[in-house]
C-alpha positions in Angstrom: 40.6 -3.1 -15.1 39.5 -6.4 -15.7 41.6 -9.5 -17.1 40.9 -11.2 -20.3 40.0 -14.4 -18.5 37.8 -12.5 -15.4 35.9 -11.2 -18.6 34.8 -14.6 -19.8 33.4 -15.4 -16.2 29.7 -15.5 -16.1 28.4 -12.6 -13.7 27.5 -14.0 -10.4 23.8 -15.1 -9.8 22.5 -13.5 -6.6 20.4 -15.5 -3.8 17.1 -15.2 -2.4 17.1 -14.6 1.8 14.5 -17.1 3.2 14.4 -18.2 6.3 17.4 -17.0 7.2 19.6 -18.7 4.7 20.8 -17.5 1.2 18.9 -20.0 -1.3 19.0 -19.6 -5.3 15.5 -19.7 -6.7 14.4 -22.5 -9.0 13.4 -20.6 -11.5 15.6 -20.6 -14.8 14.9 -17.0 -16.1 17.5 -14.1 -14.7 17.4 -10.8 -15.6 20.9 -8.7 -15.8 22.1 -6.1 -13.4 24.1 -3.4 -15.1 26.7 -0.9 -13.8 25.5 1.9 -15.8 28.2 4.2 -15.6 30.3 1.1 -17.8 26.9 -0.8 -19.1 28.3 -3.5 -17.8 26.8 -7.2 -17.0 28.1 -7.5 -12.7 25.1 -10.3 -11.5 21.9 -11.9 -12.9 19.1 -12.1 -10.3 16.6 -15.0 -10.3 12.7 -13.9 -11.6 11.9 -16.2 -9.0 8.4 -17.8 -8.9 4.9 -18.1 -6.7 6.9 -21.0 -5.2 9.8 -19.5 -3.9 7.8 -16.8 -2.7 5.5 -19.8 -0.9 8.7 -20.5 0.4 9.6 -17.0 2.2 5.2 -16.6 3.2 5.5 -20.2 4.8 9.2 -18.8 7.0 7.6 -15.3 7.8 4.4 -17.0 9.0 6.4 -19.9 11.2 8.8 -16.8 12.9 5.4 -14.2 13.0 4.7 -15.7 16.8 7.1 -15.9 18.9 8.8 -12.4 16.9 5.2 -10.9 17.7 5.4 -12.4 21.2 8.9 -10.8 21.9 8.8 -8.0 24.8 9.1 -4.7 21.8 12.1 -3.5 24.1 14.2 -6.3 22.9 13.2 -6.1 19.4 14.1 -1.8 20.0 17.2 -3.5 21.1 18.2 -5.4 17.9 16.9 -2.4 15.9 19.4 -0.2 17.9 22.7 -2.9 16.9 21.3 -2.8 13.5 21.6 0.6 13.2 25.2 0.8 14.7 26.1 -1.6 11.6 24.3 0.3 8.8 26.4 3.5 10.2 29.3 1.2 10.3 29.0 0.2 6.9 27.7 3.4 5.5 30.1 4.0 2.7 30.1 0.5 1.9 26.6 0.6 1.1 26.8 4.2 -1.0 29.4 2.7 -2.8 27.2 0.0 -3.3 24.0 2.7 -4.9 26.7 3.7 -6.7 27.8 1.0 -8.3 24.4 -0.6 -9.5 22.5 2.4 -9.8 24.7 5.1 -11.0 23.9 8.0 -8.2 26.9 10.6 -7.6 28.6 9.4 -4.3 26.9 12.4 -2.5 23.7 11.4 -3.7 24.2 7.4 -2.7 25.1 8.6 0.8 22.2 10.7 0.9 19.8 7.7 -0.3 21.5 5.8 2.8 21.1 8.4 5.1 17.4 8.7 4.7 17.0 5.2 5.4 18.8 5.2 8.4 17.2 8.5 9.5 14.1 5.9 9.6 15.6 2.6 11.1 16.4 5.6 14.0 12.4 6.3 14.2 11.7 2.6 15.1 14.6 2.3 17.4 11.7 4.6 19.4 9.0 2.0 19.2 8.3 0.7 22.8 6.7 5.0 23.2 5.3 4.7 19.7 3.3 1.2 20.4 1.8 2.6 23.6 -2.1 2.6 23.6 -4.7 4.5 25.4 -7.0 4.0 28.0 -10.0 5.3 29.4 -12.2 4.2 32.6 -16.1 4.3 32.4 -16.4 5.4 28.9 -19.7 4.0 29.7 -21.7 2.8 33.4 -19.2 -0.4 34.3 -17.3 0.0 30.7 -13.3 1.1 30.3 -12.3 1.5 27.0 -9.0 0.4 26.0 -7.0 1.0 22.3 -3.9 -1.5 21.6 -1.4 -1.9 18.6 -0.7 -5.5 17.4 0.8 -6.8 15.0 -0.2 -7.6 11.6 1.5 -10.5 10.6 3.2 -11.2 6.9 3.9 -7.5 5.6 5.7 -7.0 2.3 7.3 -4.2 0.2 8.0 -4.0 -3.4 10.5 -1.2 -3.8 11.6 0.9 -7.1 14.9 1.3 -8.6 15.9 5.0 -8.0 16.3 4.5 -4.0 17.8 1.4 -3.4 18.4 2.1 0.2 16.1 4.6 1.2 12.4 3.0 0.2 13.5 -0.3 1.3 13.8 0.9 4.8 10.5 3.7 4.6 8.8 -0.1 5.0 10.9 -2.7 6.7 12.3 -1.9 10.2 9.0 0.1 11.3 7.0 -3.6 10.4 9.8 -5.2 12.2 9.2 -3.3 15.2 5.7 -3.5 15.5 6.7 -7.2 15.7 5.3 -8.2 12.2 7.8 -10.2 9.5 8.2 -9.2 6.7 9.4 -10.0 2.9 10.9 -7.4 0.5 11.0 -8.0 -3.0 13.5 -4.9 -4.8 13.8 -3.9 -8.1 15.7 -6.6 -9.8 18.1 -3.7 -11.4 19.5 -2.8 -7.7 19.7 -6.2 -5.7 22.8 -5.6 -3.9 22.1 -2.8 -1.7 18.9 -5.3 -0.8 21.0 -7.6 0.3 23.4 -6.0 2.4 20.9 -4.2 4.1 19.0 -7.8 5.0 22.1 -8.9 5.5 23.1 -6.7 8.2 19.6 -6.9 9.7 20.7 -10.9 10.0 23.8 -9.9 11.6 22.3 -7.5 14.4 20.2 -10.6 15.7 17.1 -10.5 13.8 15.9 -13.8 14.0 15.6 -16.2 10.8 12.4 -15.7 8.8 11.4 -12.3 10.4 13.0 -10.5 7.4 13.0 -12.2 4.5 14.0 -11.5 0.4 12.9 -12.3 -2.7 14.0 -11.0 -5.8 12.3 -11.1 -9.7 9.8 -9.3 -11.4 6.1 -9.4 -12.1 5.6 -12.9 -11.2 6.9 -12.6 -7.6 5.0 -9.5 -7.3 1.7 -11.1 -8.6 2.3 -13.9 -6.4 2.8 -11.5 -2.8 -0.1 -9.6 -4.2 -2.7 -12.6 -4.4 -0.7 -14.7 -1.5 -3.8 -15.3 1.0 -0.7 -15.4 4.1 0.4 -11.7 3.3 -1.4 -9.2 5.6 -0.1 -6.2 4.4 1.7 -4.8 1.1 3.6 -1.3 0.8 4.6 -0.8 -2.7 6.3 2.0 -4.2 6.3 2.7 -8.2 5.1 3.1 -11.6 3.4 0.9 -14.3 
C-alpha cells in the first residue's frame, strides 16, 4: 500500500539504452505503463523520435566491427555469463511480466523460460556458424560457403511476451556477431530493460545491444533507416 504522499509522485520516466548508457529521449510525448491487475500509472516511456533512434543506428554501426571481428568463441562466452544471470534473476524478471503485463506467475516464468531456452541455442554458435566446403566443384575451382554478419539488426516486439520474443531475435544476432537495437512495446518496457541490462552486465560490449522505446515513429524511423540491415518484427496492425 502506497502513502498519500508516494501517490502524488509522478511515475518514473524510463531511459533509452544507447551506446551503452541509459539516456532519456528528447522527445516530450510519453505514453503510460499500467499495472493492469490495479490499472495503475508505474512509468511513462519516451515515444522517442528518428533522432534518438539516429542515435542508437550511429552506436550499433561504430561497435558492428570490431563485435563482428571478435573470435565467435568469445562472444559464445559472454552469451554463456549472460545466461547464468537471466537464470539468476529468473523470478525477478517473472515478477517483472507480472507486474506490467498481468500474466499468472506460472505463465510469466514460462514467457522467461522460452527466452532463455533460446539464449541456450546461441550459446552453441561457434558449430552453428560453421560453413562448408568443397574441392574441385569445377577443373581448378573449390567452392566454399561462409556465414557473416549482417550488420545493424533490429526487432520490434509485441506486448503479450515481454521476455520471450525479445530474445526469439536478439542473442542469435548477437552471436552471429551483428548489433542490434530492440525497440518493445511501450506497454512492457521493464522486462526490456532488464533483459539489456543483464546482457550489459555479462560483458556485452557498449553499442552491440542497444534500446529504444516509443511507438510508430521509432518504428517508422528503424524501418526506413538506410544503416539497419535487418528487421524482425513481431505483431499486428
Amino acid at each position: 500500500m502506497t502513502s498519500p504522499t508516494e501517490s502524488l509522485k509522478p511515475p518514473p520516466r524510463w531511459p533509452n539504452f544507447i551506446g551503452g548508457r541509459w539516456m532519456h529521449s528528447s522527445a516530450r510525448l510519453t505514453t503510460p505503463v499500467y499495472n493492469p491487475s490495479r490499472g495503475e500509472v508505474i512509468a511513462e516511456v519516451s515515444c522517442s523520435t528518428g533522432e534518438d533512434v539516429d542515435r542508437a543506428v550511429a552506436a550499433a554501426r561504430q561497435a558492428f566491427p570490431s563485435w563482428s571481428e571478435t573470435p565467435v568463441t568469445e562472444r559464445a562466452q559472454i552469451l554463456f555469463g549472460y545466461k547464468q544471470l537471466l537464470e539468476t534473476s529468473f523470478e525477478s524478471l517473472a515478477r517483472s511480466v507480472t507486474r506490467e503485463h498481468g500474466k499468472t506467475m506460472d505463465e510469466a516464468r514460462g514467457d522467461v523460460r522460452r527466452g532463455i531456452e533460446v539464449v541456450d541455442f546461441a550459446c552453441g554458435i561457434p558449430s552453428l556458424l560453421m560453413g562448408r566446403t568443397l574441392r574441385n566443384v569445377a577443373r581448378g575451382v573449390d567452392g566454399a560457403v561462409e556465414a557473416e554478419a549482417l550488420g545493424v539488426c533490429a526487432g520490434i516486439t509485441p506486448f503479450n511476451f515481454p521476455a520471450m520474443v525479445p530474445m526469439w531475435m536478439y542473442p542469435v544476432a548477437v552471436a552471429c556477431g551483428n548489433t542490434f537495437i530492440l525497440k518493445p512495446s511501450p506497454k512492457v518496457p521493464f522486462t526490456a530493460q532488464m533483459l539489456v541490462e543483464l546482457a550489459s552486465e555479462a560483458g556485452l560490449p557498449a553499442g552491440v545491444l542497444n534500446l529504444v522505446h516509443g511507438g510508430r515513429e521509432a518504428v517508422d524511423a528503424l524501418l526506413r533507416h538506410p544503416g539497419v540491415a535487418a528487421i524482425s518484427f513481431v505483431g499486428s496492425t
